[in-house]
C-alpha positions in Angstrom: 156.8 50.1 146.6 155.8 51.9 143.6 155.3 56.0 143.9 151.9 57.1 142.4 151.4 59.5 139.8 151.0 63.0 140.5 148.2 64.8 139.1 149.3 68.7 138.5 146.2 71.3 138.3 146.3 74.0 135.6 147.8 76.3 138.5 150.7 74.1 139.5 151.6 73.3 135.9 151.8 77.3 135.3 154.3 77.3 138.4 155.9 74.4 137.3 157.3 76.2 134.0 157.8 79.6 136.0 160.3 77.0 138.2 162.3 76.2 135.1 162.6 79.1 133.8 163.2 81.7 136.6 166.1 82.8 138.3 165.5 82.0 142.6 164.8 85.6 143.5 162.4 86.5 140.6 160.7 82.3 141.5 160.2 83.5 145.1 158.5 87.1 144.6 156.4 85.4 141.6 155.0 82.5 143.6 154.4 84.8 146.5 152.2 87.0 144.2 150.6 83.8 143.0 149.6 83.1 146.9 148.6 86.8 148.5 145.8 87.0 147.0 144.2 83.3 147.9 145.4 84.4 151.3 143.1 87.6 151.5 146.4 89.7 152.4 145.0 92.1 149.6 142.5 94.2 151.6 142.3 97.4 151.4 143.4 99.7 154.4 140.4 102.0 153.9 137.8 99.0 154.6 136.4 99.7 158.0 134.1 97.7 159.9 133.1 94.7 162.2 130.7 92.2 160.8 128.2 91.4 163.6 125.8 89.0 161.6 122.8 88.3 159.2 118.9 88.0 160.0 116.0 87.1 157.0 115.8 85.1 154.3 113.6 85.0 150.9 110.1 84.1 150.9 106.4 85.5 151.3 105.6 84.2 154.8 105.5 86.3 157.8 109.1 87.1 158.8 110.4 86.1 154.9 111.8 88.9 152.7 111.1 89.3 149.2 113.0 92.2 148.0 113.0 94.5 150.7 113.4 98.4 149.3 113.1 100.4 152.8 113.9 99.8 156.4 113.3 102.5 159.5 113.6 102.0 163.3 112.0 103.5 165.8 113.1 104.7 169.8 112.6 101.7 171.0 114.8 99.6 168.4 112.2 97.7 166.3 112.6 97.5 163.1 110.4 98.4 160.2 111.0 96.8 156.5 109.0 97.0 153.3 109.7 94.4 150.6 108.3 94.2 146.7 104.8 92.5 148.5 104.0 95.7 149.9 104.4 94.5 153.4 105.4 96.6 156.1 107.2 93.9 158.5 107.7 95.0 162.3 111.3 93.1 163.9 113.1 93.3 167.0 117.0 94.3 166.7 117.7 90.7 166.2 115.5 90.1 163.1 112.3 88.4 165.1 109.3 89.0 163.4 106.9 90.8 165.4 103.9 91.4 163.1 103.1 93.2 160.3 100.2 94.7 157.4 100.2 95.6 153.9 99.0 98.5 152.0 95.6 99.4 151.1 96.7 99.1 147.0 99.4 97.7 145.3 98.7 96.4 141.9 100.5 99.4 140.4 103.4 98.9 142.4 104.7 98.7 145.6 106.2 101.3 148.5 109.3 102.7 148.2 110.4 104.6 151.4 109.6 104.1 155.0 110.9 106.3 157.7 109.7 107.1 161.6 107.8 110.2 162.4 108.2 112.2 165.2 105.6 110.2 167.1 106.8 107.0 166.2 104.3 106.6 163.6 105.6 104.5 160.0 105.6 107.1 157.4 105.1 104.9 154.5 106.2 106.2 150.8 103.1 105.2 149.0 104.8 105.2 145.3 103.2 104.0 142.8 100.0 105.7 144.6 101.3 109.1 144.4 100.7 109.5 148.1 101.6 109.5 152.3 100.7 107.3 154.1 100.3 107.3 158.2 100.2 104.2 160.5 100.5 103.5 164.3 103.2 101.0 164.9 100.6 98.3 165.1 99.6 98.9 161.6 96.7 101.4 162.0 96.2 104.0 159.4 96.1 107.7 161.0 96.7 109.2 157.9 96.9 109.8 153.9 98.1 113.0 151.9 98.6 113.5 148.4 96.5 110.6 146.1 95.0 110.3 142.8 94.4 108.3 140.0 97.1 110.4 138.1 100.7 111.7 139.1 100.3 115.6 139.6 102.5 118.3 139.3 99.9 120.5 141.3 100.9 122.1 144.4 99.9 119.4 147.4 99.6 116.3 144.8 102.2 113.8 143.9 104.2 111.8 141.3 106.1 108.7 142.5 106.3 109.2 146.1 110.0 108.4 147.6 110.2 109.2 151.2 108.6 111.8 153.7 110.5 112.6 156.7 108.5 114.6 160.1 110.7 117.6 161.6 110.4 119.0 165.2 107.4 120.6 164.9 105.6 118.1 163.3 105.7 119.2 159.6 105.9 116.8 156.7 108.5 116.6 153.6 107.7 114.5 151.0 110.1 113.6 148.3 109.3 112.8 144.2 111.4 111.1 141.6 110.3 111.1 138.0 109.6 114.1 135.6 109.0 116.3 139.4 112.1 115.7 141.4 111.2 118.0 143.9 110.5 118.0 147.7 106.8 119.5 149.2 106.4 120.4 152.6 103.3 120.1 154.2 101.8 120.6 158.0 101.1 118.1 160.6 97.4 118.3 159.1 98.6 117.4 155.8 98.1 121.3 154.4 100.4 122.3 152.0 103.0 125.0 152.8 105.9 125.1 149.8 108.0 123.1 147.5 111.9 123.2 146.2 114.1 121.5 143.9 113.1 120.2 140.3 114.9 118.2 137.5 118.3 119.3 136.8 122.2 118.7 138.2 122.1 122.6 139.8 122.5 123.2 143.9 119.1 122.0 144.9 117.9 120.5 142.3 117.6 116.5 142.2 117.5 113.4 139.5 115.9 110.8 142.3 115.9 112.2 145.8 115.4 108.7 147.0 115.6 109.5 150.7 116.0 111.8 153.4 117.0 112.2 156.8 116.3 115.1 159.6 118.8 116.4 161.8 118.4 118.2 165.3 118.7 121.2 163.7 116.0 120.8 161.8 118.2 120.7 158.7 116.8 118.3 155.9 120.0 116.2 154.1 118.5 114.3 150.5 120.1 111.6 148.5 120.4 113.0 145.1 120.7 109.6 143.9 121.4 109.8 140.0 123.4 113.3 141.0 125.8 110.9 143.4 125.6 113.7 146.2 124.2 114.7 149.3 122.4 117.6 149.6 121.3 119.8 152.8 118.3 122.4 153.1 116.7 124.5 155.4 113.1 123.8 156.3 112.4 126.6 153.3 114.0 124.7 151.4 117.0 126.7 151.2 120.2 125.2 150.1 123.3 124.7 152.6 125.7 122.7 151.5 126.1 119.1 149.3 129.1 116.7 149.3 130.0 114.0 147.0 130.8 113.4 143.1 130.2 110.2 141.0 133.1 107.6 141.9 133.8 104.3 143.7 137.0 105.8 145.4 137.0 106.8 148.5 135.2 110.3 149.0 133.3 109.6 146.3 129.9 108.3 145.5 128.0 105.8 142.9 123.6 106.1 143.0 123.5 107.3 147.2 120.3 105.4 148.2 119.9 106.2 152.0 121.7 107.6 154.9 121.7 107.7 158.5 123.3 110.2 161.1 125.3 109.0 163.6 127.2 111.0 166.5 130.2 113.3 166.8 129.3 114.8 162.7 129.1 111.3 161.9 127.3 110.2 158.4 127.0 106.7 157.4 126.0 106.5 153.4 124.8 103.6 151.3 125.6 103.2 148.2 123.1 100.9 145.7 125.7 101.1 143.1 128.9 100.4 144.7 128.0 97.8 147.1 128.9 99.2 150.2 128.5 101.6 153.5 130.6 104.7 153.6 131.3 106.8 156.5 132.2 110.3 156.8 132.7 112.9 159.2 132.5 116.6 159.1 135.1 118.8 159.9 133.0 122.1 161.1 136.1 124.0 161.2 137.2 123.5 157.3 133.4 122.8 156.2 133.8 119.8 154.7 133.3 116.4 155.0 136.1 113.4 154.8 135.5 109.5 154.1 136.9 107.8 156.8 136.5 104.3 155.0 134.1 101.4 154.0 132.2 98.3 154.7 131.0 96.0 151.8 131.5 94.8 148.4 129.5 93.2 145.6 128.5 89.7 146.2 126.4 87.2 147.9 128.5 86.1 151.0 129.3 87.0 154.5 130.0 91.0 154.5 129.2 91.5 150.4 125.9 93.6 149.3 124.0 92.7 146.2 122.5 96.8 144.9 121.7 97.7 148.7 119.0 99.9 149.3 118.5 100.9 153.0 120.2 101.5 156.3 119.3 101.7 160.3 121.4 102.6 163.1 119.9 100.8 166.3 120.9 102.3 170.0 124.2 99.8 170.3 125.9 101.7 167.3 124.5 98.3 165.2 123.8 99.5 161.5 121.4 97.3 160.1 122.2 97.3 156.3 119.0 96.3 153.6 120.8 93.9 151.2 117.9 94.0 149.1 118.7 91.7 146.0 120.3 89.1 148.9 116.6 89.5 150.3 118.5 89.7 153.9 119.6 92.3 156.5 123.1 92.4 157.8 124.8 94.4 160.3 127.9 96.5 160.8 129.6 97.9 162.7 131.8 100.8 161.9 
């Protein structure tokens, strides 16, 4: 019988020389090296979270995602996305398409934010626009503030609309990127009442407030995207605090594009430019608020982000993460 020729692969010729050449302790922690990696023993302790699965796929058909740049849910767990069509798709917790409408206009460009009033309505980021948009959950429009041929810097008109977010009693704040960076707040009726911020790096101004998010106390947190912080007003607008400082360790931020509140001081944080969801909770006692680890990384698999742009937090504790440039949803739990 005559023994057939073994084929060595770049990587077993390499270890082939390192056998030679190596004395058997130094052989042993150098192939072991060699393997840990291949054997995913490299992870890092501060990665947090349980993968519970993926929903959507690309396309332009009902239920397809092309793009999605926004995602809200409502009380009752259904699921609201908006993709680079200017659809505004309605899904149940599981990703089934329910139904769904597009905007009025979107030649100049598509919506950017989405976010559940008070009521349950879709508050709908009309960017490109420079305007609000109301709808029922069926798709209805109740209501439009802010519009115009022409971004604005008057008081109660718009540049590029990013999100708008309903407090307790009803009252409206809209946010602006561009030249404006600023936040406008505005009553149930749509009349305005004040405005904050404005371009700059300063405690409460912004570069991008690309979302925000309303507490039970009525307190307002913003993305301060290009900033890499979170900042938290009063509803005059009054700075209270901000956390966060341009980074991908862990504390820190990279381009903050959404957040949601959880319980028990709990905030979960995407973050478009790192890849990932970061949680932190806030220690009321010291005033500050600690990372207590990660989900995600950059790629196109199971559990990896591709520039993520939105996040949801059903009833179950499920967050529902908007891999945008994957054109999918995937979940988390952390």
């Amino acid at each position: 019988m005559v023994a057939k020729p073994i084929r060595l692969a770049g990587h077993d010729v390499w270890l082939l020389k390192i056998m030679r050449t190596l004395p058997a302790t130094i052989l042993c922690l150098t192939i072991l090296l060699a393997i840990l990696p291949s054997a995913g023993c490299q992870r890092d302790p501060h990665d947090i979270g349980s993968w519970q699965g993926t929903w959507g796929r690309r396309g332009i058909s009902d239920g397809r995602l092309q793009k999605p740049r926004a995602i809200a849910i409502d009380g009752n767990d259904r699921l609201y996305l908006v993709d680079k069509t200017a659809r505004i798709q309605a899904f149940d917790s599981e990703g089934n398409f329910l139904h769904g409408w597009r905007t009025p206009a979107h030649k100049t460009g598509k919506p950017t934010g989405l976010s559940i009033g008070r009521d349950g309505n879709v508050l709908v980021a009309d960017t490109h626009y420079h305007r609000l948009l109301v709808y029922s959950p069926e798709g209805k429009e109740l209501q439009r503030i802010g519009g115009g041929d022409l971004p604005s810097h008057e008081p109660g008109q718009f540049g590029q609309v990013t999100d708008a977010v309903q407090d307790s009693k009803g009252n409206y704040y809209v946010a602006e990127k561009g030249e404006y960076d600023r936040i406008q707040k505005f009553s149930a009726d749509g009349r305005f009442l004040l405005q904050w911020g404005g371009h700059g790096t300063e405690q409460g101004q912004f570069v991008l407030p690309q979302s925000m998010v309303v507490d039970s106390q009525d307190r307002i947190w913003v993305t301060d995207s290009c900033n890499h912080r979170i900042q938290i007003f009063d509803v005059q607008g009054k700075w209270l605090e901000s956390f966060g400082r341009e980074g991908d360790g862990l504390g820190q931020l990279y381009y903050p594009y959404d957040l949601v509140l959880g319980d028990d001081r709990t905030v979960y944080i995407l973050e478009y430019g790192n890849h990932r969801v970061q949680k932190f909770t806030h220690d009321a006692r010291l005033q500050q608020f600690t990372s207590q680890g990660c989900w995600g990384s950059e790629g196109r698999g199971e559990g990896q982000l591709h520039n993520p742009w939105g996040l949801a937090l059903d009833s179950r504790g499920k967050i529902h993460v908007l891999d945008t440039n994957n054109h999918r949803v995937q979940c988390v739990k952390m």
